[in-house]
C-alpha positions as protocol buffer text, in pm:
chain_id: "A"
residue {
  index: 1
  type: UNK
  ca { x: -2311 y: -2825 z: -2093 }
}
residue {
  index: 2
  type: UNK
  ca { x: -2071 y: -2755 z: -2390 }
}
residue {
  index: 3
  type: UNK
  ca { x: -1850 y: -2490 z: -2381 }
}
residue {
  index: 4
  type: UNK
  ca { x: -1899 y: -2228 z: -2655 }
}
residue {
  index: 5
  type: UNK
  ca { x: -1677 y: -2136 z: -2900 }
}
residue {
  index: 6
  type: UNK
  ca { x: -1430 y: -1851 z: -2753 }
}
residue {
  index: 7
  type: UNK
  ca { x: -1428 y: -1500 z: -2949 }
}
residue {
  index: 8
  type: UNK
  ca { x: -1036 y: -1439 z: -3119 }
}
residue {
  index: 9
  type: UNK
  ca { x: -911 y: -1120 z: -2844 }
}
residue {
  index: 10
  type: UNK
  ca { x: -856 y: -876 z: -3106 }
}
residue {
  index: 11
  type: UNK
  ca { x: -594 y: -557 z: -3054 }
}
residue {
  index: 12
  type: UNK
  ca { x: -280 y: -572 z: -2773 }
}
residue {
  index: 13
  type: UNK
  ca { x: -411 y: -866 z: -2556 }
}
residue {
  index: 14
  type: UNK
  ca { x: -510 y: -1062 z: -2874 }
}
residue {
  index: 15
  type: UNK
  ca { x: -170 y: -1045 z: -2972 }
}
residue {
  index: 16
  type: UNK
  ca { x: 34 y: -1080 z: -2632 }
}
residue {
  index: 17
  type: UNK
  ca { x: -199 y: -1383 z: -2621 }
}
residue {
  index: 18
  type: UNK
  ca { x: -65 y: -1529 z: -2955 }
}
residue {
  index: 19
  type: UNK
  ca { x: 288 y: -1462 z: -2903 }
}
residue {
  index: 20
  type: UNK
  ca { x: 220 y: -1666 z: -2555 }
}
residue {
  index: 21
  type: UNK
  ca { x: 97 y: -1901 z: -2732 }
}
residue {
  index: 22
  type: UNK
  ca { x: 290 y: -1957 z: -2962 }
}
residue {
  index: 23
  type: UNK
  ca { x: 611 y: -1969 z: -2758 }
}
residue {
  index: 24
  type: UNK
  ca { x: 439 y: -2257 z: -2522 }
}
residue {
  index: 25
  type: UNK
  ca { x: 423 y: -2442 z: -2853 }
}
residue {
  index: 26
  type: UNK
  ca { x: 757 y: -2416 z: -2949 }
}
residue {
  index: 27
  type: UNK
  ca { x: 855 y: -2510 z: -2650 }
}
residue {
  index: 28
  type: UNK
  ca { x: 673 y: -2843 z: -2644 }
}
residue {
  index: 29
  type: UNK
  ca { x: 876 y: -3143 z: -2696 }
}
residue {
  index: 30
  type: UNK
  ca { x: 830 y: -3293 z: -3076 }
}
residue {
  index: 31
  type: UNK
  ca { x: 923 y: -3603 z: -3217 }
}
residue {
  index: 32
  type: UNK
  ca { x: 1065 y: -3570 z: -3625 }
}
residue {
  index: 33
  type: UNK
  ca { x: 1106 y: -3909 z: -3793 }
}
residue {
  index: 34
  type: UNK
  ca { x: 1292 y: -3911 z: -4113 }
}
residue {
  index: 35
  type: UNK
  ca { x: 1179 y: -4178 z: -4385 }
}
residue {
  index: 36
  type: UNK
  ca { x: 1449 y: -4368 z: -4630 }
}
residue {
  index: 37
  type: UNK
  ca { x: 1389 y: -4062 z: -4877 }
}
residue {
  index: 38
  type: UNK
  ca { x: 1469 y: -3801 z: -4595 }
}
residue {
  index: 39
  type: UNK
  ca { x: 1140 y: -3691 z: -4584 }
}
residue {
  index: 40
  type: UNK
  ca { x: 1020 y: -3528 z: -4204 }
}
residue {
  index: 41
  type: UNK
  ca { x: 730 y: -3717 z: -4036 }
}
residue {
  index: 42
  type: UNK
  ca { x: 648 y: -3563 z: -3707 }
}
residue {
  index: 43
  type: UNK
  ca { x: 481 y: -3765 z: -3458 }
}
residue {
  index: 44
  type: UNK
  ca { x: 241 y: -3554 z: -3190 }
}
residue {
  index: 45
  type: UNK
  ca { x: 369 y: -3653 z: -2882 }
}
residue {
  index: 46
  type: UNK
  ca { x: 13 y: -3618 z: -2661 }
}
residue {
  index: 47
  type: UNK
  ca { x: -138 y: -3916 z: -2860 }
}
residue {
  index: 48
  type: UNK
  ca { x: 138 y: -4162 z: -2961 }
}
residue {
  index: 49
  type: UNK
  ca { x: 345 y: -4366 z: -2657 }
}
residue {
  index: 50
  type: UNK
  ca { x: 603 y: -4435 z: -2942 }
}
residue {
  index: 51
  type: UNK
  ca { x: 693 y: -4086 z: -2974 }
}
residue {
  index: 52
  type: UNK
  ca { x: 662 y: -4014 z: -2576 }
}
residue {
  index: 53
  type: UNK
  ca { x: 901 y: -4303 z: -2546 }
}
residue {
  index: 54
  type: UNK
  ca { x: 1192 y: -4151 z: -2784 }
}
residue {
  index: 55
  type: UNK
  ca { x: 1098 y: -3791 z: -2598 }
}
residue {
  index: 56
  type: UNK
  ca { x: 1209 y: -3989 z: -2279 }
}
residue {
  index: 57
  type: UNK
  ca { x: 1467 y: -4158 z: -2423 }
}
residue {
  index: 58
  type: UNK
  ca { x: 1633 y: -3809 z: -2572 }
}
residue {
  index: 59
  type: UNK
  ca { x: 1551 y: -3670 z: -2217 }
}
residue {
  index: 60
  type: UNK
  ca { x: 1755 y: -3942 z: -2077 }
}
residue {
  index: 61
  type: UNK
  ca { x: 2049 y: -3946 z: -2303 }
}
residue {
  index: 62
  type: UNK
  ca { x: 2055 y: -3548 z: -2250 }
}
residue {
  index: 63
  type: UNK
  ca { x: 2111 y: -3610 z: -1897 }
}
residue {
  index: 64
  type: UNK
  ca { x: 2399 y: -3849 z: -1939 }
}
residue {
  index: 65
  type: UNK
  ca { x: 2578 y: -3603 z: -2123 }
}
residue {
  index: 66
  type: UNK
  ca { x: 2555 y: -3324 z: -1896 }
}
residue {
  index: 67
  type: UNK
  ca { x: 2656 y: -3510 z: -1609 }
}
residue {
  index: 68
  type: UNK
  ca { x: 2998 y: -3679 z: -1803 }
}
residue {
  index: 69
  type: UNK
  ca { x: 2825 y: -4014 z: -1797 }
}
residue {
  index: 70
  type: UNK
  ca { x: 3118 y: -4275 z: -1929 }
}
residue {
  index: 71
  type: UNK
  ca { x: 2836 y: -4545 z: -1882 }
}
């Protein structure tokens, strides 16, 4: 059975709900590519396995610098 549209909470919990959500989404990892004329091209990271492999490789070189890697 499809789900129905959900009514917008209106009044405090409408709006503790939006500021929720929208820190969860700026919290979610993003991938920005830049073109040759500097323009921004973000790449959603649930659909594309090119962007979820730069988010791991970012992860990974984060790592390496916390822990002093000389590798």
């Amino acid at each position: 059975m499809p789900r129905l549209p959900r009514k917008p909470v209106r009044g405090v919990p409408g709006a503790v709900a939006a500021t929720l959500a929208r820190r969860r989404e700026a919290r979610a990892p993003r991938v920005v590519l830049r073109d040759r004329g500097g323009r921004p091209r973000p790449l959603g990271v649930g659909e594309d396995p090119v962007a979820q492999a730069l988010v791991k490789a970012a992860e990974d070189l984060i790592s390496a610098a916390q822990r002093g890697s000389t590798a």
